[in-house]
N, C-alpha and C positions, 0 to 999 in steps of 0.2 A: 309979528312977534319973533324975536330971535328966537332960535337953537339953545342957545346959553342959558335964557329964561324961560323957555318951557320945558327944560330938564329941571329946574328949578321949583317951578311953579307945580306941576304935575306928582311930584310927592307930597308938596304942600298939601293940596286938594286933596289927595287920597288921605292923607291923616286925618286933615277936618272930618272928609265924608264918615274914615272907620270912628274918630270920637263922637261925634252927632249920631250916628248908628246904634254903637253903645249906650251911651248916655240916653236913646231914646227907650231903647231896652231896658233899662235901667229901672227907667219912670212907668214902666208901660208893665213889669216882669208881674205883677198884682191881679192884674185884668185878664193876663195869659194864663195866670197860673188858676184864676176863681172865676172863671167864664159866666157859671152860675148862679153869681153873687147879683142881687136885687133888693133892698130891704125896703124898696118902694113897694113891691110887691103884696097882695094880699095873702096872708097864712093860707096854706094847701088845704082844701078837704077833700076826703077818700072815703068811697065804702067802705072801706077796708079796716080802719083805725076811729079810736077817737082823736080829737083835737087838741092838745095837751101843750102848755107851754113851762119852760124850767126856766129857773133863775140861775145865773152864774156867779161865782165869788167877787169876781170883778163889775156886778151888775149891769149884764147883759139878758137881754130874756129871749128864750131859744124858744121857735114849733119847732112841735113833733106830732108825730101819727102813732098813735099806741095800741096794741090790742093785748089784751091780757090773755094769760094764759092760763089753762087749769091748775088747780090747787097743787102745790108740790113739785110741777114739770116746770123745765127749763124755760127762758127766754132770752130772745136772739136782741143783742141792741149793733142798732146795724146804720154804719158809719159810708157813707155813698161817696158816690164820686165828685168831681169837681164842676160840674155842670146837668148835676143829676136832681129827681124829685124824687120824695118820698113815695108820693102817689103813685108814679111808676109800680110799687113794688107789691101789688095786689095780690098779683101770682102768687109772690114767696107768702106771705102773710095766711092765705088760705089753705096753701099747701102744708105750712107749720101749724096751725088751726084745727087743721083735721086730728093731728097727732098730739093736740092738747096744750105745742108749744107758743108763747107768748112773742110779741115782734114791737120792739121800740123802735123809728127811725127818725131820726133830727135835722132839722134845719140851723146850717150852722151861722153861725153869726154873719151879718153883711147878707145872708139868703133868706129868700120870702119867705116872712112872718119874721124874723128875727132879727132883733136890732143889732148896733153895731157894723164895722169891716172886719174884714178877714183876715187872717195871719195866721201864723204858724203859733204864736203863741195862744193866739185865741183860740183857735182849733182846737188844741191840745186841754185845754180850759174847759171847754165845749165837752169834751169827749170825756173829761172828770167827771162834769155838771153830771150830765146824762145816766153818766154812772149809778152815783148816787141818787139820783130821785130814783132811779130804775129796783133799786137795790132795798129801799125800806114800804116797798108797792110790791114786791115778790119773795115768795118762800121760798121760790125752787134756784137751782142753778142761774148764773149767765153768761152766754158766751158770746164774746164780741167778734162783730164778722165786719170786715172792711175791707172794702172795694176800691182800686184806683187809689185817688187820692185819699181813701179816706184808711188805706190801712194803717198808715202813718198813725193815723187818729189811736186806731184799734190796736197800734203794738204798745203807743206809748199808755196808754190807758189800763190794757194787762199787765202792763209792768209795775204801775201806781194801785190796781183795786183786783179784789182778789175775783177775777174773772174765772170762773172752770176751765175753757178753753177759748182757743182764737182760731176762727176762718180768714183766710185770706185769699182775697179775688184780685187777680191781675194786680199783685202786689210790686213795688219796686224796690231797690235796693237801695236808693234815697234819692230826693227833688234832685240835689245837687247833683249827682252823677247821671240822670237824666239830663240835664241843662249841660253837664259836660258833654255828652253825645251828640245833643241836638246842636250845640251850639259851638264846634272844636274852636272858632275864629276866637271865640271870644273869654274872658279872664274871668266864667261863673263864680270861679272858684270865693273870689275878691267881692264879688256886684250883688251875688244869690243875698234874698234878704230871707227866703224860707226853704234852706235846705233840706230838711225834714229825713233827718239819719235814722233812719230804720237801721241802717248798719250797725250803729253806735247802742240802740237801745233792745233791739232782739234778744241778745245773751239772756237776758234778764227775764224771760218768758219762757219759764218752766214747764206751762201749762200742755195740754196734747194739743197740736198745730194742725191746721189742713189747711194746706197751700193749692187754692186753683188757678190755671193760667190757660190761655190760648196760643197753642201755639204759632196763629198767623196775626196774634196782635204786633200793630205796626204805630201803636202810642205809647204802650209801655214794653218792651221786647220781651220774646219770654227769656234770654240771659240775664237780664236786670232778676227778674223772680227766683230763677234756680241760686243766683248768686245769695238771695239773703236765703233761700232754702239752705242752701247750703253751710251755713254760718250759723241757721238758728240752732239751740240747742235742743236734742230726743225731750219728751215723745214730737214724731211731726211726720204725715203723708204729704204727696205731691199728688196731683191728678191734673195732667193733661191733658189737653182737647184738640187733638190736630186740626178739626174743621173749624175752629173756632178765633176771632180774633179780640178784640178789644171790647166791642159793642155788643155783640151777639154770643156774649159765654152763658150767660143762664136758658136753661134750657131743661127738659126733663130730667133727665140725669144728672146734671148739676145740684137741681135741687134736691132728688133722692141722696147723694150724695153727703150733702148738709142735713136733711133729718136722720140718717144714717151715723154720721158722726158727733151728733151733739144725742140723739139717744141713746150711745154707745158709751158715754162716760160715766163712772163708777158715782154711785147713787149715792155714798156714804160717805162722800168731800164734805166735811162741816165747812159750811158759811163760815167765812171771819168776817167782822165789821171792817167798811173801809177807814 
């Protein structure tokens, strides 16, 4: 092969290879983004909760793990990460239990026990649903705690139903701006089909904040977290955890932390219906 044609040829090849690349990204961005997704799956059981399933407006039907809480005290409805199980979450569940407080956790659509695929709009759907069954099943407060992907769920959710306050674990500052970092090569900005602007929808959360992060997580950085800290509007704490990264942030003090701040909010917020 000449000189002439493999100067020729050889950008050719490199374009096909970057749009095949792309475009496989593309197709594939769903499966990256919702690791945890199975609806082949059998629904979770847990010591911990009962077995509970919600209906969605768009008639999807969601498990969950529920334990109710005493008469009047708060309850935690709690939105997990993207490859996460409810069952996991026995620890917090008994630790809030002790103090009377209540613990909802869901299976979001496209994940075991619940029908449907995943999305950004369905999620969002998901995290209304929840709301409301959660909401005409308890007298006391409820504050939404969300983790990873699932804060996304948790800001837009406080911003739509009259949540007390909001936790946030390893929160980021939105899908898209993640996919910008991980991905500088490539045009997210264009391809993202589930951005999930926590940026865009924070303001709107009046509510008192606690934001926790690690700071040796190396899936969501903690700059992506301080940034929407930074943005969201008073009341809101930050807590740090230097030895702490992505997978390993709960821990004793994490969780004194979160009974501490949801028994800490003022007793006399009347309820509004959502």
């Amino acid at each position: 092969m000449s000189v002439t044609k493999l100067v020729l040829i050889l950008p050719l090849m490199a374009a096909f290879a970057y749009v095949s690349l792309v475009g496989l990204m593309y197709l594939s961005q769903r499966a990256l983004l919702y690791p945890g997704a199975s609806p082949t799956l059998a629904p979770e059981h847990a010591r911990w909760g009962e077995s509970i399933f919600i209906r969605t407006p768009d008639g999807e039907t969601l498990h969950g793990l529920y334990r109710r809480g005493e008469s009047g005290k708060p309850s935690v409805l709690f939105f997990l990460g993207n490859a996460d199980r409810a069952s996991n979450y026995g620890f917090l569940a008994q630790a809030l239990a002790a103090r009377g407080i209540g613990l909802l956790a869901i299976s979001y659509r496209g994940y075991p026990g619940s029908t449907g695929s995943p999305s950004e709009d369905g999620l969002l759907t998901d995290g209304i649903a929840a709301f409301d069954w959660l909401f005409i099943r308890t007298e006391g407060q409820i504050v939404v705690l969300g983790q990873s992907l699932g804060s996304g769920v948790a800001i837009n959710t406080a911003a739509q139903r009259p949540a007390a306050a909001v936790i946030l674990v390893s929160a980021y500052l939105s899908v898209l701006s993640l996919a910008q970092t991980y991905y500088p090569f490539v045009p997210v900005a264009l391809l993202v089909k589930d951005p999930f602007r926590s940026d865009l929808r924070i303001a709107k959360l009046r509510q008192p904040k606690l934001f926790i992060h690690g700071r040796r997580d190396d899936i969501i950085p903690l700059s992506s977290g301080e940034a929407l800290y930074c943005i969201a509007p008073e009341p809101k704490q930050m807590r740090i955890y230097d030895g702490s990264g992505h997978n390993d942030i709960w821990n004793d003090d994490t969780i004194g932390q979160v009974i501490r701040f949801v028994e800490a909010l003022k007793r006399d917020i009347t309820r509004a219906a959502p």
